[in-house]
C-alpha positions in Angstrom: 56.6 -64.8 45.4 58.8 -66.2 48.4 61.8 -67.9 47.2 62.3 -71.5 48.1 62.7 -74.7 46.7 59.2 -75.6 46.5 57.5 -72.9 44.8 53.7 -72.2 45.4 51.0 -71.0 42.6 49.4 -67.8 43.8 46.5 -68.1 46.3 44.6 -66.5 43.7 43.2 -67.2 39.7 43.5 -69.8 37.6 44.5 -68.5 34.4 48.3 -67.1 33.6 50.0 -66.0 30.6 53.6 -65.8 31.2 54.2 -62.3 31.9 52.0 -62.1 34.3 53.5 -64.9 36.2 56.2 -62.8 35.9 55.3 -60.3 37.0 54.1 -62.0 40.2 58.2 -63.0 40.8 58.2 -66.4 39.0 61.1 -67.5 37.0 61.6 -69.8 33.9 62.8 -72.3 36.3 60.3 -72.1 38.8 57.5 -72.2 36.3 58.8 -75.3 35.2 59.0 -76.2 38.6 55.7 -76.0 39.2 54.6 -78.1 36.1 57.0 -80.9 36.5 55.6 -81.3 40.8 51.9 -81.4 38.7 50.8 -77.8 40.2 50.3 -76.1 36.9 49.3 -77.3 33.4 50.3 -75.5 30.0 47.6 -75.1 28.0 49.5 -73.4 25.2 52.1 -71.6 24.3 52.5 -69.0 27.0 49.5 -69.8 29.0 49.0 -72.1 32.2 46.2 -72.9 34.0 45.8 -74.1 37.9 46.2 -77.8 37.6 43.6 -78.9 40.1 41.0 -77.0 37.6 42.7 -78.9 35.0 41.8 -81.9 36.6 38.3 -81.3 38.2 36.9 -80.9 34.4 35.4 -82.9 32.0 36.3 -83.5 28.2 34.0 -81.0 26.8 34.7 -78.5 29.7 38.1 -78.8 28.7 38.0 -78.0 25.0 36.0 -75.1 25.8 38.9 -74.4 28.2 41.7 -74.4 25.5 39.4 -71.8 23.5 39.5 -69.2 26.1 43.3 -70.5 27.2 44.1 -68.8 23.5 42.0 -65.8 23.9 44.1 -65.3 27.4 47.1 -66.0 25.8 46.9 -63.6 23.0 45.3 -60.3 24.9 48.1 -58.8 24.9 49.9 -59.7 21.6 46.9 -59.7 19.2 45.0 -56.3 17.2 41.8 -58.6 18.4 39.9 -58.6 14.8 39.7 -62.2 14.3 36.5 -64.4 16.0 36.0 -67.7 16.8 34.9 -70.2 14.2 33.8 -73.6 13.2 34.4 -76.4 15.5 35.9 -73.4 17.8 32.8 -71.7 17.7 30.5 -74.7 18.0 32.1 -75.1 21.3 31.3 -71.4 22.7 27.7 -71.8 21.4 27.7 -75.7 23.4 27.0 -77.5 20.2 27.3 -81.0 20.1 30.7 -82.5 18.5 31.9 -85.5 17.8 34.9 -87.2 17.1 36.3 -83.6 16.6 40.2 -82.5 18.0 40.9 -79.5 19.5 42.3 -77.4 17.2 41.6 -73.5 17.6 39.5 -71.6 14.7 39.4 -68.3 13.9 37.9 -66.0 11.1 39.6 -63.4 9.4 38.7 -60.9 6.6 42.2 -60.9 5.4 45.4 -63.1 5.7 47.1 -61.8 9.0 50.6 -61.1 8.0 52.1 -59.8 11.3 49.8 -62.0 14.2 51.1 -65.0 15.6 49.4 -68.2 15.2 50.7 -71.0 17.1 50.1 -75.0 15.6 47.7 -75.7 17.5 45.6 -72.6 15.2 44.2 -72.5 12.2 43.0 -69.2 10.3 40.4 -68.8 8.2 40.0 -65.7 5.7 36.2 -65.8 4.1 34.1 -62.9 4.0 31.8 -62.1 6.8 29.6 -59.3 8.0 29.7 -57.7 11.2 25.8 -59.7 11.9 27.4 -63.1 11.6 29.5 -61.8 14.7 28.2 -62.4 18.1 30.1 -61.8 21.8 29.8 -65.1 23.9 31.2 -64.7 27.3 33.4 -61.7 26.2 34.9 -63.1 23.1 34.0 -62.5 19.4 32.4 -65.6 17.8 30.5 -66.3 14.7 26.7 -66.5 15.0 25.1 -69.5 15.6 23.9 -70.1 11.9 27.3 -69.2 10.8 29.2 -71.6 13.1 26.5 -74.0 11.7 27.3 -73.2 8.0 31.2 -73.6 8.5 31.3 -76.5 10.7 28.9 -78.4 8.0 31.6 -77.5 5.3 34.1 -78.8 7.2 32.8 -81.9 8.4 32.2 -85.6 7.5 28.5 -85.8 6.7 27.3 -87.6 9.9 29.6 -84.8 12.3 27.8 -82.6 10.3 24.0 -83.5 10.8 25.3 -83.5 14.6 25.8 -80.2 14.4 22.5 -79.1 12.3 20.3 -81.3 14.2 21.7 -79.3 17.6 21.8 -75.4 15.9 17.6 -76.3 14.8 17.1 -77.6 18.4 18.7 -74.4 19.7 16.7 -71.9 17.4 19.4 -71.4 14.4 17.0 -69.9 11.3 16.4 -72.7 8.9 15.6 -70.2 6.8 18.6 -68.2 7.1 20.8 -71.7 6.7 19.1 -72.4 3.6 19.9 -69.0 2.1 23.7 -69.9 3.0 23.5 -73.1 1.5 21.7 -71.7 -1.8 24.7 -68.8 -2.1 27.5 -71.4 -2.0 27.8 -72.5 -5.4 31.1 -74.7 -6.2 32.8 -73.7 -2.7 34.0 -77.1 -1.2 32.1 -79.0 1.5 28.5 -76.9 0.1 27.2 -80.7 -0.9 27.6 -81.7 3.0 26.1 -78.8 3.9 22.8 -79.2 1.7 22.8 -82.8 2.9 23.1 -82.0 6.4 20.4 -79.4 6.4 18.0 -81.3 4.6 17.9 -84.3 6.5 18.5 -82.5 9.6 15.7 -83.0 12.2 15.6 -80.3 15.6 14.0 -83.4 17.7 16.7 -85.1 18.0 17.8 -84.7 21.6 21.7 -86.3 21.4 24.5 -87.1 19.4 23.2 -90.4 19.7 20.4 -90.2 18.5 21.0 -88.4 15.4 23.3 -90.9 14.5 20.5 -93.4 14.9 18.3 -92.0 12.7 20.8 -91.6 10.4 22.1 -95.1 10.1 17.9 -96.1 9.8 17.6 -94.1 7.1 20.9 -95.4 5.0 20.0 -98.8 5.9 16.4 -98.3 4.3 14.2 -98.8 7.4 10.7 -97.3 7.6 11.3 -94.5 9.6 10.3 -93.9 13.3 9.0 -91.0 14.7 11.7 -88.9 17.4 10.0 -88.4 20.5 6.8 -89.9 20.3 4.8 -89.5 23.1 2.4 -92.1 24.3 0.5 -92.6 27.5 0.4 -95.8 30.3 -1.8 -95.9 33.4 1.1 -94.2 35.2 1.5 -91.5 33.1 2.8 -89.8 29.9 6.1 -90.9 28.3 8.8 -89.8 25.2 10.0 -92.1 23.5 13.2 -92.0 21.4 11.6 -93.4 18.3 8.6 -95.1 17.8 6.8 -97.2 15.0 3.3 -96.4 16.3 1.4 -98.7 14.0 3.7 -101.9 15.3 4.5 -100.4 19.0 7.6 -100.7 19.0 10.1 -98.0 20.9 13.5 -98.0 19.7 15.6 -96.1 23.3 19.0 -94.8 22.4 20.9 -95.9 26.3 24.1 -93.8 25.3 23.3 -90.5 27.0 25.5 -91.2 29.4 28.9 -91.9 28.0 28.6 -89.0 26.3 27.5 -86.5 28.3 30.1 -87.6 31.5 27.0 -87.9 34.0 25.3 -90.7 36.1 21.7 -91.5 36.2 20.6 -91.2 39.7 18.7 -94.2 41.8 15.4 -92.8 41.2 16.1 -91.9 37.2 17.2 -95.4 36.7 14.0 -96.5 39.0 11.4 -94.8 36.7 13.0 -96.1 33.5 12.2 -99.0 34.7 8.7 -98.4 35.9 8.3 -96.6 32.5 9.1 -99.1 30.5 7.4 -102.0 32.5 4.3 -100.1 32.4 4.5 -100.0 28.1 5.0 -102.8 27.8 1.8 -104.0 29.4 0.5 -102.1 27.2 1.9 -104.0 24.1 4.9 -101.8 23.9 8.6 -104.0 22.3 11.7 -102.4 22.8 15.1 -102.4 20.8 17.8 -100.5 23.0 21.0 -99.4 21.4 24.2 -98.5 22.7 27.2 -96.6 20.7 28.7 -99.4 19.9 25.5 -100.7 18.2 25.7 -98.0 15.4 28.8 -99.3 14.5 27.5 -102.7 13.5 25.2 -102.8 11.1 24.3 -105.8 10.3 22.8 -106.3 13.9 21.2 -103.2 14.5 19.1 -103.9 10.9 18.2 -107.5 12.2 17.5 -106.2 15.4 15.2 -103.4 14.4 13.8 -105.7 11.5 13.0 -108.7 13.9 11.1 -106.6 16.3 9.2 -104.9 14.0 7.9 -108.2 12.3 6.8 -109.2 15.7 9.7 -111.8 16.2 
């Protein structure tokens, strides 16, 4: 590294520990140099990451980010026995959270007595076999019916049927999960799990939407059925949830928000068209937002009104 006052991040990678920033000629000082002119983030505890990557991601990108910022970090300083798990491992496997911090999981056989965990760790010692271990972009990480299985433990009940609903959707064995559930006898969080597995539902296409069909079902409405498909004269469409016998559509508009992208023009265009053409044919429609699942009185009168035909 040339020596000057301004120092410069290498022309090349992203991802540093600190020795090997050292190794490249960079001091203590200049390293904090370059964080406090905005050039380069810490991560963690001796790992730093290219602040315009930093920057250019998104909130999930950036949890997943933090995972593999520890698994950088600790190359060189860990025996490399331990995998990813829980909410950790939810992340590698792009299950849906919500509501859930960034705290890195691992899962150990035994209780490490010489590794270092920093606080932003926690360690897990449960039993596990080497078949509830997969390799995900070159890191160890529980499997995806194992991830499922912890993360339901650990979870509120609602975070938790996020979580099943998205491991079904993405081909977790149902059998294989109930087998867990059924070995877990008196362990804590094995209620939650149960719950979430039997109410869970591999239709459901978002957070969102889960959440919906949740808050019908504790509010004691007839349920809809996810993704019912139906036909206009311009075509064939999906709808959210449907009460077939009344026609009425319940859309879930919160897709966006969550995921961090924008509907195009033309996408926005053909919802419209879509909708316009149902409902010539008869078709009502309740659209909910996120902050509709948070008020229930109006989302029951809502959904209650349109299906009386009011």
């Amino acid at each position: 590294m040339q020596q000057n006052d301004e120092p410069k991040l290498p022309p090349t990678g992203n991802l540093w520990r600190t020795g090997q920033l050292t190794d490249l000629g960079y001091s203590s000082r200049s390293i904090k140099s370059l964080q406090d002119s905005g050039s380069l983030v810490r991560l963690r505890y001796g790992c730093y990451l290219r602040a315009s990557v930093w920057e250019a991601q998104s909130a999930g990108v950036r949890s997943r980010q933090l995972i593999y910022a520890h698994a950088h970090g600790t190359r060189t300083t860990s025996t490399g026995q331990f995998a990813y798990s829980h909410t950790s491992a939810a992340r590698l496997h792009s299950l849906y959270l919500w509501k859930v911090d960034d705290l890195i999981h691992v899962l150990q056989r035994v209780n490490p007595s010489s590794e270092r965990h920093g606080r932003d760790v926690r360690c897990h010692t449960s039993p596990f076999s080497d078949d509830e271990i997969v390799t995900l972009n070159g890191l160890r990480v529980t499997s995806l019916e194992r991830t499922t299985a912890d993360c339901a433990m650990m979870l509120t009940y609602r975070q938790a049927l996020i979580v099943m609903d998205h491991a079904l959707r993405l081909g977790a064995d149902r059998t294989l999960l109930q087998g867990m559930a059924d070995s877990l006898d008196g362990r804590r969080g094995v209620r939650t799990f149960r719950r979430a597995l039997q109410y869970a539902d591999a239709r459901s296409e978002s957070p969102g939407e889960t959440l919906t069909r949740e808050l019908i079902l504790r509010l004691g409405i007839r349920p809809p059925t996810p993704q019912f498909e139906v036909t206009s004269p311009i075509g064939r469409h999906r709808l959210d949830f449907a009460w077939k016998k009344e026609k009425v559509a319940l859309e879930f508009d919160g897709k966006v928000k969550y995921f961090d992208y924008k509907p195009t023009e033309q996408v926005l265009l053909e919802e419209r068209q879509r909708e316009n053409a149902l409902t010539e044919e008869g078709w009502r429609f309740v659209r909910v937002v996120w902050k509709d699942l948070f008020n229930e009185a109006r989302f029951k009168y809502r959904v209650l009104h349109a299906l009386a035909g009011r």
